[in-house]
Backbone bond lengths (Angstrom), bond angles and torsions (degrees), N, CA, C in turn:
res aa  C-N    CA-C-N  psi(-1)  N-CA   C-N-CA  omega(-1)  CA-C   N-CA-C  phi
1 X - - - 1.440 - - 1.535 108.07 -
2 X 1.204 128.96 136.34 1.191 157.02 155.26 1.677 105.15 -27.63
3 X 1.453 125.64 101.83 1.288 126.34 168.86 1.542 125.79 -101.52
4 X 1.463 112.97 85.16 1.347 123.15 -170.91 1.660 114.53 -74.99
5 X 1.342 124.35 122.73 1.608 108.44 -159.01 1.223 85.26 -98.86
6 X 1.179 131.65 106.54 1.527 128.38 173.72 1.793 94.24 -113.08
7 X 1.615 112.31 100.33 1.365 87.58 -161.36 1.954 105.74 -102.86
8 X 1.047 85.96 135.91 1.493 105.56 -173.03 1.619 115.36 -74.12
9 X 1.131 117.05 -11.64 1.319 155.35 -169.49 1.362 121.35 11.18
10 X 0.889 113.37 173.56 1.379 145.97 160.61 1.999 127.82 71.59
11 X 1.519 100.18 146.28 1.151 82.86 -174.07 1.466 96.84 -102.59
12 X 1.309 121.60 146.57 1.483 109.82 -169.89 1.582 122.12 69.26
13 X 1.360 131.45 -16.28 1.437 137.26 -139.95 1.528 130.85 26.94
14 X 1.050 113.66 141.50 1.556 107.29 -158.42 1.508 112.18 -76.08
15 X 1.260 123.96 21.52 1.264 148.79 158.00 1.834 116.55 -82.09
16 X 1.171 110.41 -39.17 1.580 107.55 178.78 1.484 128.88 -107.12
17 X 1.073 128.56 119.68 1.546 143.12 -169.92 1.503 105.89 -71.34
18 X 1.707 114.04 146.53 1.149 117.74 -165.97 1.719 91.47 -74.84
19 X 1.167 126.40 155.34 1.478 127.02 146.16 1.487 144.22 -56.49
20 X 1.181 149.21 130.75 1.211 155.31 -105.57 1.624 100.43 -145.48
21 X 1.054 115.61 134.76 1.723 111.05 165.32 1.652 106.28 -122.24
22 X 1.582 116.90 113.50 2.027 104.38 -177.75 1.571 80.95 -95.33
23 X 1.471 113.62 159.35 1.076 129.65 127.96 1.248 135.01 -81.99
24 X 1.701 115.29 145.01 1.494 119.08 160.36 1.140 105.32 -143.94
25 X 1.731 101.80 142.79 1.813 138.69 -175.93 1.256 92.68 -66.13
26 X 1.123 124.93 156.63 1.850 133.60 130.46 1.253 99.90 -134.76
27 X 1.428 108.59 145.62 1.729 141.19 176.01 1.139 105.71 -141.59
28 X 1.466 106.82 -164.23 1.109 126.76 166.77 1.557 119.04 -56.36
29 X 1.774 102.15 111.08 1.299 115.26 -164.02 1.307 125.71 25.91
30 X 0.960 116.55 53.25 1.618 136.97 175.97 2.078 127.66 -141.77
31 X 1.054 108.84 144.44 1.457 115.96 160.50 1.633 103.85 -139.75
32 X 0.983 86.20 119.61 1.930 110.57 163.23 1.501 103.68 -27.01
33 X 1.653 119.40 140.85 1.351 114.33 156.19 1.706 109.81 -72.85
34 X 1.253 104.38 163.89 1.644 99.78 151.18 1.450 109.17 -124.41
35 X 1.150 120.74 142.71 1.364 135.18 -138.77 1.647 112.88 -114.24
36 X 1.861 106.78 -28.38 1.693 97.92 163.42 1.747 105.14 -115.68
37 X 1.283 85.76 -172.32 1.429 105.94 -163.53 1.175 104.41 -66.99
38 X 1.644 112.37 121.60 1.895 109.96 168.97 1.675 113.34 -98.99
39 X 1.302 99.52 144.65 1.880 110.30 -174.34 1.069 97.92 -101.94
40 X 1.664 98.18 158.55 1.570 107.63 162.31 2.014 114.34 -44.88
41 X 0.704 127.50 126.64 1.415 121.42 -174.81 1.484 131.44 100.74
42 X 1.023 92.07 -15.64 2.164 112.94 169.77 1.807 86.88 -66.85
43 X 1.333 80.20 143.54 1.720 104.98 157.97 1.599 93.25 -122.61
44 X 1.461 87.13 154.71 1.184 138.46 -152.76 1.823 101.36 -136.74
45 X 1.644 102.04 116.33 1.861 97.29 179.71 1.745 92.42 -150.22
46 X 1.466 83.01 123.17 1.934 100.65 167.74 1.539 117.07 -75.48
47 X 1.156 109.61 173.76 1.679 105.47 -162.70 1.950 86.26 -156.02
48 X 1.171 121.13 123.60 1.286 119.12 175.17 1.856 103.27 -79.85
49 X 1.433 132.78 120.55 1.391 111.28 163.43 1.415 125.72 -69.29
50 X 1.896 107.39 -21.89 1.368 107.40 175.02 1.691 85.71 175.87
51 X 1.396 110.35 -171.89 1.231 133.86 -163.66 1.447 116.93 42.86
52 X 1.375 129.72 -171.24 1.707 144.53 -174.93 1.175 104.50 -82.46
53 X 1.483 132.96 72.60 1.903 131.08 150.19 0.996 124.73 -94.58
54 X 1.369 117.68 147.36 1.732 117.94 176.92 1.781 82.26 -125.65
55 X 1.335 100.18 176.13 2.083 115.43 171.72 1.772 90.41 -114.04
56 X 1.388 108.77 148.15 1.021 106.33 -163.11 1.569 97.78 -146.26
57 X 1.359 124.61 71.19 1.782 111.26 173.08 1.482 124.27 -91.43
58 X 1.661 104.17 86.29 1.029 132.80 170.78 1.498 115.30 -47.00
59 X 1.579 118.01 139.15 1.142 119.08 173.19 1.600 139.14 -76.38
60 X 1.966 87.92 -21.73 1.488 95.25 150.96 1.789 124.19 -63.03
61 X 0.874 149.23 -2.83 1.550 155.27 176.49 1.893 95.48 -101.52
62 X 1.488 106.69 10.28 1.931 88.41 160.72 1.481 98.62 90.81
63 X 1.594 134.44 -24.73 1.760 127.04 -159.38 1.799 91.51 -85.23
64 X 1.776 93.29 147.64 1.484 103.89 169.68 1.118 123.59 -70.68
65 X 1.190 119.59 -177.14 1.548 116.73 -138.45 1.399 76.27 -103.14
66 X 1.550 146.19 -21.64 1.522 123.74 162.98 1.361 115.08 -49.24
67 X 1.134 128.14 -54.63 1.305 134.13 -166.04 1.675 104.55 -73.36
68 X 1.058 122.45 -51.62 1.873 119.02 175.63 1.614 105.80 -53.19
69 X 1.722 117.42 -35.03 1.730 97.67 169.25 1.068 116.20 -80.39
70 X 1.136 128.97 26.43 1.711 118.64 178.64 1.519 102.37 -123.29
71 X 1.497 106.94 62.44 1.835 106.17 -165.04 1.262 76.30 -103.49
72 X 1.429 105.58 144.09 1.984 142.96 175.50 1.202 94.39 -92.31
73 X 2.012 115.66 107.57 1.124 122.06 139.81 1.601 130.78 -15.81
74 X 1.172 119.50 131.87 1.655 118.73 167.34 1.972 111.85 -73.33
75 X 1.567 74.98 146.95 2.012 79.43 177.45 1.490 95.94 -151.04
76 X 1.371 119.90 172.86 1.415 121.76 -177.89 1.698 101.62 -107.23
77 X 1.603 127.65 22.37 1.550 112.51 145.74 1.810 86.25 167.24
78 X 1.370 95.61 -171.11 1.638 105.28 -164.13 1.629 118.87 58.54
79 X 1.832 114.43 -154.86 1.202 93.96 -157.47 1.786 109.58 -89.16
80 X 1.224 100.15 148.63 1.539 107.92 174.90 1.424 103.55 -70.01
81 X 1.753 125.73 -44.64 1.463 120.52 -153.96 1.512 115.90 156.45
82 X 0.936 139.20 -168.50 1.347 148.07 177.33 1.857 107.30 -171.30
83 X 1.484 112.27 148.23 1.252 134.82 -141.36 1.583 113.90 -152.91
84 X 0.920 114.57 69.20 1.575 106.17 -165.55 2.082 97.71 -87.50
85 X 0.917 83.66 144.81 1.823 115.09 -166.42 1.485 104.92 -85.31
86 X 1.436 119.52 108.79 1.541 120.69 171.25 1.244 115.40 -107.64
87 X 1.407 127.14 6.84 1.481 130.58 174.45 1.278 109.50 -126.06
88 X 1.196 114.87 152.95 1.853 115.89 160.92 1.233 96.13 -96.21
89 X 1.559 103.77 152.76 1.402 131.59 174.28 1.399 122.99 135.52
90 X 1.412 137.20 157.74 1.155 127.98 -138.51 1.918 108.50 -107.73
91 X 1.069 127.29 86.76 1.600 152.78 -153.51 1.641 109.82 -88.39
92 X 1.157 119.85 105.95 1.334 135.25 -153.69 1.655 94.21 -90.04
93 X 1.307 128.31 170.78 1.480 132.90 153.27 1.034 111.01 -168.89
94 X 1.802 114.09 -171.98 1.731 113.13 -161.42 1.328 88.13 -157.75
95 X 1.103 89.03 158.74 1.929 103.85 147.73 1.163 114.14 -96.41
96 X 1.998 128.19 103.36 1.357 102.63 177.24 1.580 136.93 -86.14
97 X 0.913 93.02 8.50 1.768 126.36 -171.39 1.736 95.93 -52.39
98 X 1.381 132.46 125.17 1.338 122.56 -168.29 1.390 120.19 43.53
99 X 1.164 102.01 -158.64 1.367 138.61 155.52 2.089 122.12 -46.48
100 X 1.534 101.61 -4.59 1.230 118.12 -140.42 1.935 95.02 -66.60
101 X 1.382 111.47 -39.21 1.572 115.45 169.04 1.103 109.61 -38.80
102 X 1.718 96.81 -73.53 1.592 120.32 -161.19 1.944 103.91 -39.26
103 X 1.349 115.22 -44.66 1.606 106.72 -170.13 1.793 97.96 -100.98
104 X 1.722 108.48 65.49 1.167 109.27 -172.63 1.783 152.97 51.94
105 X 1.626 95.51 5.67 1.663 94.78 169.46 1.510 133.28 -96.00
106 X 1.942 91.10 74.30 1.534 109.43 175.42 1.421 96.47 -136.14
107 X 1.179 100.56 148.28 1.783 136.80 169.24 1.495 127.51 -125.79
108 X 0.961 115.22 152.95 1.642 129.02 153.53 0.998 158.79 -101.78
109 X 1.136 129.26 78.72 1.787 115.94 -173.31 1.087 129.18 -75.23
110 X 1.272 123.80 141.61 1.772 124.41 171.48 1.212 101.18 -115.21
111 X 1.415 100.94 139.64 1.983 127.63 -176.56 1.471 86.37 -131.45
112 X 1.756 83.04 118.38 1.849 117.33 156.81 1.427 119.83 -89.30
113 X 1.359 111.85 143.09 1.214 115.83 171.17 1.201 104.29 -58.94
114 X 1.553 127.82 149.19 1.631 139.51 160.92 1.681 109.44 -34.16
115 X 1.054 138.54 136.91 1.523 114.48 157.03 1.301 116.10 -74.69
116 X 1.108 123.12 166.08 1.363 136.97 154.79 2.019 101.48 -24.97
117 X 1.213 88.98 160.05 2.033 117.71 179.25 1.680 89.02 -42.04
118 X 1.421 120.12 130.14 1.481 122.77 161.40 1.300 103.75 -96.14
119 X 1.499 138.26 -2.20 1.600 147.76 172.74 1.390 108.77 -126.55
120 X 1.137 104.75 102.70 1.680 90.20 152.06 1.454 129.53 -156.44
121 X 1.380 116.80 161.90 1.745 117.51 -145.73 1.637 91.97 -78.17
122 X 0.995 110.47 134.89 1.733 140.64 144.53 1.526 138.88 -66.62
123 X 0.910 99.91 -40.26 1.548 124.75 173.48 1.742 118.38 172.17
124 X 1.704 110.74 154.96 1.088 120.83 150.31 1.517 130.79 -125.32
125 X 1.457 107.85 145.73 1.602 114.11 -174.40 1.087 137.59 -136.92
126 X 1.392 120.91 142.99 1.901 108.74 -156.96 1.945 90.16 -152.78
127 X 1.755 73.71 93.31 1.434 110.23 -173.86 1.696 113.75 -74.39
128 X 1.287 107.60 37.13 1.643 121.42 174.39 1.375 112.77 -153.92
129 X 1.929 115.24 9.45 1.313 111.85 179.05 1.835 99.49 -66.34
130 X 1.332 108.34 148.90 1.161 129.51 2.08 1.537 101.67 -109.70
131 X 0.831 130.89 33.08 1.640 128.76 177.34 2.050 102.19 -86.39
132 X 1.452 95.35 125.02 2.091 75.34 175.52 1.619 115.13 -84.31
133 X 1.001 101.93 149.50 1.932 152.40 -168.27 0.965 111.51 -143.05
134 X 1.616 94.34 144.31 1.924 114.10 157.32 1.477 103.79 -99.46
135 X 1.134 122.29 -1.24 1.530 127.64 166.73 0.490 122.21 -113.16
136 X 1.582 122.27 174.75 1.398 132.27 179.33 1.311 122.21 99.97
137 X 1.423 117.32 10.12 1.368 112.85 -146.65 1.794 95.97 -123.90
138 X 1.267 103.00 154.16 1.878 85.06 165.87 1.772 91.86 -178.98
139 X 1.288 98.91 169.16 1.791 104.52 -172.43 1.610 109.63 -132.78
140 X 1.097 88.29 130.98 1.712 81.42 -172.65 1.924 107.39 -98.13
141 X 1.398 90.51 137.91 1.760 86.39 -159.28 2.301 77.42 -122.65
142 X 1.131 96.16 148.02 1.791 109.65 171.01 1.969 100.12 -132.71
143 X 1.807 85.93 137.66 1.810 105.18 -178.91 1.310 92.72 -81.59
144 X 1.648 97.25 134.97 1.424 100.43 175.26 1.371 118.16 -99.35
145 X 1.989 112.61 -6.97 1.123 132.83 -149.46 1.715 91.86 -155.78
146 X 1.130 126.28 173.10 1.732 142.09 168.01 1.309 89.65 -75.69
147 X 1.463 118.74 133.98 1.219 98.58 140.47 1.703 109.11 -145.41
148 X 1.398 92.80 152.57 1.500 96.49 -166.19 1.649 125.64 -67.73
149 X 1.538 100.56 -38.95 1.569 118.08 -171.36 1.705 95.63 -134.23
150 X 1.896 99.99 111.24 1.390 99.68 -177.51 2.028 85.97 -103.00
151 X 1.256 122.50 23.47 1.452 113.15 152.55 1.570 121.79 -57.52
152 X 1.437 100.01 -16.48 1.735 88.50 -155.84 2.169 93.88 -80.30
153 X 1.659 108.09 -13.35 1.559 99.73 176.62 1.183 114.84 -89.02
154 X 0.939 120.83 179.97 1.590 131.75 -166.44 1.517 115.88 -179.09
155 X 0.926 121.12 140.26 2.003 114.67 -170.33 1.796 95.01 -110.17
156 X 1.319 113.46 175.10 1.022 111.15 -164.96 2.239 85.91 -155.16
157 X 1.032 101.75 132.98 2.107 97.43 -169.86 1.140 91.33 -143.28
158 X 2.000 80.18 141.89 1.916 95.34 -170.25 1.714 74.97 -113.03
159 X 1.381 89.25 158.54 1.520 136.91 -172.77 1.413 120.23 -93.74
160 X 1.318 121.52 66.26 1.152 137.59 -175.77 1.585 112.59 55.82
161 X 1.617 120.39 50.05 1.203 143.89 -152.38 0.809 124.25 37.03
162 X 1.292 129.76 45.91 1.512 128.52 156.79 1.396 119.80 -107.23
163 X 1.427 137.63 34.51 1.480 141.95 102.03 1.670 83.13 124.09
164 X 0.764 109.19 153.11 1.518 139.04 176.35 1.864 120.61 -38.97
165 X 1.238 156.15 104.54 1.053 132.59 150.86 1.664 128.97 -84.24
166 X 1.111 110.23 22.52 1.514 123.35 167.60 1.266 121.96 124.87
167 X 1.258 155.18 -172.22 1.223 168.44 -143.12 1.489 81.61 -89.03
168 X 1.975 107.27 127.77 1.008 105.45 169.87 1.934 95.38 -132.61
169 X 0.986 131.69 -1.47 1.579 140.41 167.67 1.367 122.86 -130.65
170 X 1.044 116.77 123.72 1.645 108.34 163.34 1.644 117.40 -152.84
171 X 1.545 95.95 140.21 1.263 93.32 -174.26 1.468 144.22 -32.27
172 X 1.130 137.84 133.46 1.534 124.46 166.71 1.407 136.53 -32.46
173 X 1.501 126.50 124.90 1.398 100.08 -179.97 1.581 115.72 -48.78
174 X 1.432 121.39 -176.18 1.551 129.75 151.27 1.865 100.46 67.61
175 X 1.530 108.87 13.64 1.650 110.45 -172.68 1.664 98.66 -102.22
176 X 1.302 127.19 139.26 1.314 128.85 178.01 1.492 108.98 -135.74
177 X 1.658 108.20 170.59 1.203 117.92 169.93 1.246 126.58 -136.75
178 X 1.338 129.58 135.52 1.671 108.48 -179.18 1.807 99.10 -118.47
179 X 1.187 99.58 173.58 2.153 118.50 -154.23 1.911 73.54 -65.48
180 X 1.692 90.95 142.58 1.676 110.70 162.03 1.468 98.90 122.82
């Protein structure tokens, strides 16, 4: 049978980034930095190391009123909660538990917009049209970004248009790409 790669593509589309979970500590008058970049769509989950904290994004500190209803109960250790981020912009919080602000337990996060596609297709070619083949064929995809783990893509090919039944390629683990 005739294998037409008409590819319908993508797993995820090479436009959307997998999602991210940072952690942050709270202790004694403290919250953990987080140290890489969070996207619109990263969650975000607190972890008490010990004593009475709650997360608290108060509406006095400027955050929308989505983000102030999603205040993390206080507990005396384990997890406070998780919070995944649908806006960019830079989202203040506290511990309001005592005094716990006042002797410094506030932080900030900043949420980036996604960038633009870090994959995307260039061309495809089926270097035996028009005679039929299962070869010959190949797609040229260019990094628009580094990326570390091209496992997370995967193509998905319809069958002389008759539509996709699921992930039929995906990259190797331990395979990368850098911009060019």
């Amino acid at each position: 049978m005739n294998k037409l790669l008409s590819i319908f593509f993508l797993f995820f589309c090479f436009s959307v980034t997998a999602q991210n979970t940072h952690n942050v500590n709270a202790g004694s008058y403290y919250f953990t930095d987080i140290t890489e970049t969070v996207y619109v769509g990263d969650q975000i989950c607190w972890f008490n190391d010990g004593g009475y904290h709650d997360v608290n994004f108060s509406a006095a500190y400027g955050n929308p009123q989505e983000l102030v209803d999603q205040y993390l109960s206080p507990n005396s250790g384990g997890e406070l909660g998780c919070i995944t981020f649908n806006t960019a912009g830079s989202f203040t919080y506290d511990c309001s538990i005592g005094n716990h602000a006042a002797q410094g337990m506030v932080a900030t996060i900043t949420v980036v917009e996604v960038p633009g596609p870090a994959l995307t297709i260039q061309g495809l070619m089926d270097l035996n049209a028009p005679n039929p083949s299962n070869d010959g064929k190949a797609i040229h995809l260019k990094a628009n970004a580094d990326i570390p783990d091209l496992s997370i893509y995967a193509f998905n090919i319809s069958n002389n248009g008759g539509g996709s039944d699921g992930v039929e390629w995906t990259f190797p683990n331990g395979t990368s790409a850098s911009v060019g």
